[in-house]
DRENLOBA-278468 format. One line per field, with one value per residue (C-alpha): residue number from 1; x, y, z. Coordinates in steps of 0.5 Angstrom, whole numbers, plus 500, padded with zeros to 3 digits. Example, Ala and Ser with C-alpha at 12.3 -4.5 7.8 and 13.67 -1.06 7.14 Angstrom:
BEGIN
k <- [1;2]
u <- [525;527]
v <- [491;498]
w <- [516;514]
//
This chain:
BEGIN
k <- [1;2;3;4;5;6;7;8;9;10;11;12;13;14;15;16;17;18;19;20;21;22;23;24;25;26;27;28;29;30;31;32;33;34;35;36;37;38;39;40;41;42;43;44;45;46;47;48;49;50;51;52;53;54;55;56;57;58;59;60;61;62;63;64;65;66;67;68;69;70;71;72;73;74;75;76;77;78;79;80;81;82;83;84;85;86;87;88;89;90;91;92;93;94;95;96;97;98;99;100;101;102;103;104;105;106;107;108;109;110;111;112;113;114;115;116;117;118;119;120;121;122;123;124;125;126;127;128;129;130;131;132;133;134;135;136;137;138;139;140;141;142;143;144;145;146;147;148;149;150;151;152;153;154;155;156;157;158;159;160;161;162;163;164;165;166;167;168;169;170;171;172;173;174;175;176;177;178;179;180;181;182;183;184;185;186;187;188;189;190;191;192;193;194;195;196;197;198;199;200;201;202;203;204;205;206;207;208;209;210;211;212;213;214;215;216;217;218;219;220;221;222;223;224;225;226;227;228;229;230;231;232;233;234;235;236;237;238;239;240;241;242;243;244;245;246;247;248;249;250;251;252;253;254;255;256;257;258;259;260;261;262;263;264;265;266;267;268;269;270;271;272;273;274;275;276;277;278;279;280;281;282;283;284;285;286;287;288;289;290;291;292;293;294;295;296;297;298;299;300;301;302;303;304;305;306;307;308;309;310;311;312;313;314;315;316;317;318;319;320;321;322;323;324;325;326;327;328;329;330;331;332;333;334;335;336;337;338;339;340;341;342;343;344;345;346;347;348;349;350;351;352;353;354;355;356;357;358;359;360;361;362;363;364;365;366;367;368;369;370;371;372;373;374;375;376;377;378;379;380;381;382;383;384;385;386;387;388;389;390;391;392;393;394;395;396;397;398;399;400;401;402;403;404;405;406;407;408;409;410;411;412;413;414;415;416;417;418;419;420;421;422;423;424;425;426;427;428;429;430;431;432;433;434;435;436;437;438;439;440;441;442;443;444;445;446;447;448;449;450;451;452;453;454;455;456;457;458;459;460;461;462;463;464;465;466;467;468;469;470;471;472;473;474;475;476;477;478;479;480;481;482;483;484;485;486;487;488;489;490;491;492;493;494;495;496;497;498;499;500;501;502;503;504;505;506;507;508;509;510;511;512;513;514;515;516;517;518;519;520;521;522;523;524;525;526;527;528;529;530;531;532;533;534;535;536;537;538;539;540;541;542;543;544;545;546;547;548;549;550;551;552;553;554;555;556;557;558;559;560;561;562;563;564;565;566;567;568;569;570;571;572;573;574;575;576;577;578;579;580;581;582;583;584;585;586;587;588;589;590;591;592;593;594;595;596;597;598;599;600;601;602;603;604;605;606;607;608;609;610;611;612;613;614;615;616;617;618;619;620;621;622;623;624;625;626;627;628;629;630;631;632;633;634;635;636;637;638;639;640;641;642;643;644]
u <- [500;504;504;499;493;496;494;488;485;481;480;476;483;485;479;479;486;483;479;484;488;485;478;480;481;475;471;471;469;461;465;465;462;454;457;461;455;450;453;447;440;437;434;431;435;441;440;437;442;448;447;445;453;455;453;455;462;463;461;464;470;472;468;468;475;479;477;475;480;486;487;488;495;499;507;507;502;504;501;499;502;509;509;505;510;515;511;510;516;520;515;517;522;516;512;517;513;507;509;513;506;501;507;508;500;499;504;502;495;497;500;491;487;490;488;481;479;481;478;472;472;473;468;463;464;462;454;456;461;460;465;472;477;478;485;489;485;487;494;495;493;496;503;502;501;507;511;508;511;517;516;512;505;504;501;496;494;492;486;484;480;476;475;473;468;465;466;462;457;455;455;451;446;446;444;438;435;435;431;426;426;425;424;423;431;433;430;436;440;437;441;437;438;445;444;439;444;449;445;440;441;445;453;451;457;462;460;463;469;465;463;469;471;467;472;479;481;480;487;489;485;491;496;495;494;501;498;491;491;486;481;480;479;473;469;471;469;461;460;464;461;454;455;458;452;447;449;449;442;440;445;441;434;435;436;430;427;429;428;428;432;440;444;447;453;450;454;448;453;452;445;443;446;441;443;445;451;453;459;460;460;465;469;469;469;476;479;477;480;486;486;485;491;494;494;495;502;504;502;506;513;512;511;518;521;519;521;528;529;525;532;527;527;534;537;533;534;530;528;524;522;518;519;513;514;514;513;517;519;522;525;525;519;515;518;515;508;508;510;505;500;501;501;495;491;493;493;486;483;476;475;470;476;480;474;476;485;482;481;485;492;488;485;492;493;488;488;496;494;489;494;499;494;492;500;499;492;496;502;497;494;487;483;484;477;477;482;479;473;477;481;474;470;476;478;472;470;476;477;471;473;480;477;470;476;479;474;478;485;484;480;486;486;494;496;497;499;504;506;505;510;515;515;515;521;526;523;524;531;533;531;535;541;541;541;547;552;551;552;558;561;566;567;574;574;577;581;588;588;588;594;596;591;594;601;599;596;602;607;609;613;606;602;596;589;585;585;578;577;570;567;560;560;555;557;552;557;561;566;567;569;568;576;574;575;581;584;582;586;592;593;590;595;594;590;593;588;588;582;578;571;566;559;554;547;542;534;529;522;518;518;521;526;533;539;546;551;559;564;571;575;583;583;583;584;578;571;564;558;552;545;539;534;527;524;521;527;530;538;541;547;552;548;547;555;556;551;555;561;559;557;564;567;562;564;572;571;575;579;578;583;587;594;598;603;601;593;594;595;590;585;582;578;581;577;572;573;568;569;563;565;561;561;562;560;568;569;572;566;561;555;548;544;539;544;546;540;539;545;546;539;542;548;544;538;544;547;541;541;545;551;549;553;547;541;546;546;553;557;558;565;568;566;571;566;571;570;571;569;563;567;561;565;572;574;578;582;585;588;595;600;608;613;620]
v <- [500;507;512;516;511;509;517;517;509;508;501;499;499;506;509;507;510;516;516;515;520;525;528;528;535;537;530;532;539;538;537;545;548;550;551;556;559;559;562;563;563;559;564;560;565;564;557;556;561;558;552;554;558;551;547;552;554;546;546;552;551;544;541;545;549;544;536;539;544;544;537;537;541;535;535;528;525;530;535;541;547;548;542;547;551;548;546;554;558;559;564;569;570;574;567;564;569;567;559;562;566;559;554;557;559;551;550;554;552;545;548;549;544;537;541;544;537;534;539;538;531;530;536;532;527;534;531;526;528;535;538;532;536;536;540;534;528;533;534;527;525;529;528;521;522;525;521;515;521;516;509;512;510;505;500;506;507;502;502;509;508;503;507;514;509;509;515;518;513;515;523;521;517;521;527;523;523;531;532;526;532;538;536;543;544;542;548;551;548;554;559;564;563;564;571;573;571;575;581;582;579;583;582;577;578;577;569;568;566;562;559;557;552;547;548;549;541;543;544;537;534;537;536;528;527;523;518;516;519;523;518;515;522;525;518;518;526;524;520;524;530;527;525;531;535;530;532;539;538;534;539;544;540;539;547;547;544;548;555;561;556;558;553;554;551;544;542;540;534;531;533;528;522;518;518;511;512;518;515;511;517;521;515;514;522;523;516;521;528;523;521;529;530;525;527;534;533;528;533;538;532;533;540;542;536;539;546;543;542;548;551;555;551;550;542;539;531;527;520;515;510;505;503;507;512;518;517;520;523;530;530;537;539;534;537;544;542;538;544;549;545;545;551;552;547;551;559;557;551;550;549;555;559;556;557;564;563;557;559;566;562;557;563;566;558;558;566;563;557;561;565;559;556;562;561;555;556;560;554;550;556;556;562;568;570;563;564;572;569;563;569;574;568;565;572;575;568;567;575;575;569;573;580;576;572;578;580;574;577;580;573;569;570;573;566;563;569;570;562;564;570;566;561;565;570;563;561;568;568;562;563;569;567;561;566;571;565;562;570;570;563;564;559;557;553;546;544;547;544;537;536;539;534;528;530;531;524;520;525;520;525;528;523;520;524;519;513;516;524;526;533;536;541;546;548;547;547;541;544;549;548;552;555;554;547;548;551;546;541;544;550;547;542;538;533;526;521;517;519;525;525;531;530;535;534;537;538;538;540;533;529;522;523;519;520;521;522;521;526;523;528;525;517;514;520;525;524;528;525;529;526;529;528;530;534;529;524;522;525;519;521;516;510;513;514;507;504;509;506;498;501;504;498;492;496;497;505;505;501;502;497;500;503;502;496;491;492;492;486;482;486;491;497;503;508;513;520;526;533;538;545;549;557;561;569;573;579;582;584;590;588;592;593;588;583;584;582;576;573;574;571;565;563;564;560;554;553;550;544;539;540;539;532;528;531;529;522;521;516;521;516;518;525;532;537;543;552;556;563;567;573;578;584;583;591;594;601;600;607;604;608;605;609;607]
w <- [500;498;504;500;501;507;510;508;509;514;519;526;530;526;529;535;535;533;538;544;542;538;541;549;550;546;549;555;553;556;563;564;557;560;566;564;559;565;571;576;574;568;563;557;552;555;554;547;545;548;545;538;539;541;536;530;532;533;525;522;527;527;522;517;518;521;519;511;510;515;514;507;509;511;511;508;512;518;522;527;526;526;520;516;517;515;508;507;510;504;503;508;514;517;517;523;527;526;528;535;535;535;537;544;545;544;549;554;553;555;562;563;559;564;571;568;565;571;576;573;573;580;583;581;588;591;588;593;599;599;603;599;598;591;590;594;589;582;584;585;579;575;578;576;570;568;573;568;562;562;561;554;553;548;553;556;549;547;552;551;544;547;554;549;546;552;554;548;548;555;553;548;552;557;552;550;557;557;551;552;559;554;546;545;546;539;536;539;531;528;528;530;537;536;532;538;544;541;538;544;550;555;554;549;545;551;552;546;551;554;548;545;550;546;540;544;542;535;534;536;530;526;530;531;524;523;529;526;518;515;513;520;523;519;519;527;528;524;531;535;534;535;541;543;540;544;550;550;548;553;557;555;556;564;564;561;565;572;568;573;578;581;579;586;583;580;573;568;566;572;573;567;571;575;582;582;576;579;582;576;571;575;574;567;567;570;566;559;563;564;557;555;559;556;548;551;554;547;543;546;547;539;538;543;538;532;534;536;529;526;530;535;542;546;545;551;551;548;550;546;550;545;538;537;531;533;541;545;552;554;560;561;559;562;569;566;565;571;575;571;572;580;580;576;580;586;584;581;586;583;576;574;575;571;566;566;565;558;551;551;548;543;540;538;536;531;528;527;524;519;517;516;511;508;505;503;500;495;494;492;487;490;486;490;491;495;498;501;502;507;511;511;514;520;520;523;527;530;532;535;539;541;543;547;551;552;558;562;562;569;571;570;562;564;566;560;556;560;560;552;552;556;551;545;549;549;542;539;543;540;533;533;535;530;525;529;530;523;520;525;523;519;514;509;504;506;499;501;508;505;504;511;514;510;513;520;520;518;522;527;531;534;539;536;538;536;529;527;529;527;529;528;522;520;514;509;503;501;500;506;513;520;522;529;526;522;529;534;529;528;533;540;540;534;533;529;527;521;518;520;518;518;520;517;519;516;517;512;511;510;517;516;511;513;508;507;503;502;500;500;501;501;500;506;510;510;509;509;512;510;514;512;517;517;523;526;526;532;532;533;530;533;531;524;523;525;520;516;516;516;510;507;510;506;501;501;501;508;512;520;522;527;523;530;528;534;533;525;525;531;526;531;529;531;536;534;538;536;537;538;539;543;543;548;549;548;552;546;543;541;539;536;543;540;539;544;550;544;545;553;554;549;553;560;557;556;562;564;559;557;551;544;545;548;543;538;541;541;546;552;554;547;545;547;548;546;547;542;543;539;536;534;532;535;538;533;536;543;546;548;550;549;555;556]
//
């Protein structure tokens, strides 16, 4: 089956993937979405109106934006944004400020959507056990489940698809109790109610940020695409979608029913259960919020990966703790979420709160995404009128949503923005100095070096550094090579070897592309590696180096034998040292101001991560990690003075 059909063919067990992974964010939207529409007293306005929003920013957001047109951008089977990206960032460097923008929001989304999801789940014990503190119960649970983040989470997911089934199931059955209460709630699909809550009813248009919560998972569909393939997600969104319609409308219809009524902070989700299923659905509700969580915490693991690649994110340890494609752990920022979301949990304590805090970053995520899919609308030569109709239509949408959840700024809005500006400061930081540092690398051209090499390498008069040399390199042209690594050979202390090799990574735009090409420089002396490594491929570059080298040698390329008489001839291969130079900030500097803050905020951020050396994957017992100083502008006129 070639990988295109395989993108878009649908089976049972990839749907029930689907909905393990997908629609857990979204899923267990019902959990607080009339809660927060609803406040205090029940008005049938409100209700009609609140629903008939829901239903049409389900459909014109997720199903019509999101599962018809966004999926159709994937990156060789991938997606989520920063894959659309990558398919549309040769059309302007400013696109990399939108990506930074919508990448960084979705990660500071992530530090709320497991204690808003959890939190609601658990309150409902409040039903049964009115005074059970709720903090304790949620802050265990999420803490458990970064703490499993590490054993990787494939014999976990294959339980989430069925557990989801259930879940959806259980809204849907629940939903049709509540209409069979109050039939009359399936006028609010007419659109008109919507128009009538936002246009007359007092602060109508203001609940457009409680409103959106019902989509804030939209974005996941897109993100998860490589997991479960195209075809497998629209067939799952049909039943998805109308159990998730279902239960706002039997939610819809409870409220209905008790119209004029204070909520006195009842959950309509959990009024639908009958009293003897109540501690069964709390149950079931807190599994789905887990999964939710879940697929959040993955989603972001590939988003950080991704960014890493993209050259937007320090080079953090990446672990991969199963043979699953495409699953990994992030030590690190496994450590920040699970921090973020304690103190989320603490700062907010009951889940209303937090209803305040939601939805603002995932605006700037989808405006982002509309953005990006805007470009890649004109790579694929849509008609311009098609295209203008497109960024009219999501403009005004998804501004409305953007300025409605402004009102939440002052009730805990602020806290995932600021979560998102730091993120998007590291990115901004991290992206730059990658341009600074490949503006300031000063290149030679490695042809008149190879005869040097050749001799240093046979010269027996200076103490062999190693038999096989290799140093990372980030010269892109075949034919160059950085000086540093020309000054660390030869003036440093010289490094013999018996054969050099220069290893050049480079990362393209579709995800899982593993190539590699061999430039023999001199005959058995110097070689070019150059791996081309799609942004999602994990750095093993010890392993692929390896495989390399087995190849040349089956080949008779290059012998390894160890060139030292005795050992020649027992056969032994020779040992390997790899050479990665870091750079450090000189003292010899003048910088523009902004550089200047730039690259100071650069090099405070890596001393607290590991050196590039672990994220390369190369052995730690046989690597030399080597300073070198970044020279920006080196200070030209020095006032001194000679005196007898």
């Amino acid at each position: 089956m070639d990988a295109k059909h395989q993108h878009t063919a649908i089976s049972t067990a990839g749907l029930l993937i689907a909905l393990g992974i997908i629609y857990g964010d979204i899923g267990t939207s019902p959990l607080y979405v009339m809660k927060a529409i609803v406040p205090e007293q029940i008005n049938p306005m409100l209700v009609l109106g609140g629903i008939s929003c829901v239903f049409w920013t389900l459909t014109l957001q997720t199903t019509i934006k999101y599962v018809m047109l966004t999926l159709n951008a994937d990156n060789n089977g991938e997606g989520g944004i920063f894959s659309l990206y990558a398919l549309v960032r040769r059309r302007g460097a400013w696109l990399s400020a939108i990506a930074i923008i919508g990448g960084s929001a979705l990660l500071a989304d992530g530090v709320i959507t497991p204690p808003i999801s959890v939190s609601s789940a658990i309150e409902g014990l409040e039903a049964v056990y009115p005074n059970i503190p709720t903090v304790p119960i949620v802050i265990g649970i999420i803490a458990g489940l970064f703490l499993l983040q590490s054993f990787g989470t494939q014999i976990v997911g294959k339980a989430f698809g069925p557990i989801m089934f259930v879940w959806f199931s259980m809204l849907a059955v629940l939903g049709v109790t509540g209409v069979l209460q109050h039939p009359e709630i399936l006028k609010a699909l007419n659109p008109y109610y919507a128009y009538d809550l936002l246009v007359n009813y007092p602060g109508g248009f203001w609940l457009l940020g409680a409103v959106f919560l019902c989509t804030t998972g939209a974005e996941a569909l897109y993100s998860d695409l490589g997991h479960c393939g195209k075809g497998n997600i629209r067939i799952s969104w049909i039943f998805v979608k109308s159990c998730l319609v279902l239960n706002y409308l039997g939610q819809g219809g409870w409220l209905l029913a008790h119209q004029g009524e204070m909520l006195n902070k009842r959950n309509p989700f959990y009024e639908l259960m009958p009293e003897w299923f109540l501690l069964i659905g709390i149950g079931i509700a807190t599994i789905a919020a887990i999964i939710a969580s879940q697929a959040l915490i993955t989603g972001s693991f590939t988003l950080v990966a991704e960014a890493i690649r993209l050259n937007m994110w320090p080079k953090v340890k990446l672990n991969y703790p199963t043979d699953v494609k495409g699953q990994l752990y992030v030590p690190s920022m496994n450590r920040l979420l699970l921090l973020g979301c304690i103190a989320v949990v603490l700062y907010f304590q009951k889940s209303e709160n937090m209803e305040a805090a939601y939805g603002l970053a995932i605006t700037l995520t989808m405006l982002m995404t509309t953005i990006l899919l805007i470009m890649w609308l004109r790579t694929k030569r849509v008609p311009l009128p098609a295209i203008l109709l497109f960024g009219l239509v999501y403009g005004a949408i998804e501004g409305s949503f953007l300025i409605a959840n402004l009102i939440k700024f002052p009730h805990g809005g602020w806290v995932s923005l600021a979560i998102g500006i730091t993120l998007m400061g590291v990115m901004y930081v991290w992206l730059r100095a990658f341009y600074i540092k490949r503006r300031l690398t000063e290149f030679v051209k490695i042809d008149p070096y190879i005869d040097a090499l050749k001799e240093l390498s046979n010269d027996e008069t200076v103490s062999k550094y190693a038999t096989h040399l290799v140093f990372m390199s980030s010269a892109e042209r075949q034919s160059e090579i950085e000086s540093k690594i020309i000054y660390s050979i030869f003036q440093k202390r010289p490094k013999r070897a018996d054969i050099y090799w220069f290893v050049h990574v480079d990362t393209t735009d579709e995800p899982y592309t593993m190539e590699y090409k061999v430039t023999e420089l001199a005959h058995d002396d110097v070689f070019r590696i150059t791996f081309r490594l799609g942004f999602r491929v994990e750095q093993r570059i010890n392993l692929y180096f390896r495989k390399v080298v087995e190849d040349l040698v089956r080949n008779k390329e290059v012998d390894i034998t160890s060139r030292y008489e005795s050992l020649s001839k027992q056969h032994v291969t020779g040992d390997f040292r790899f050479v990665v130079l870091e750079k450090f900030l000189s003292v010899e500097n003048e910088f523009p101001m902004v550089e200047k803050l730039v690259m100071q905020a650069y090099f405070y951020i890596k001393q607290f991560i590991a050196s590039e050396d672990k994220y390369f994957g190369l052995d730690t017992s046989s690597v030399k990690v080597e300073k070198v100083p970044l020279v920006l502008t080196p200070v030209r006129d020095v006032a001194l003075k000679r005196v007898q």
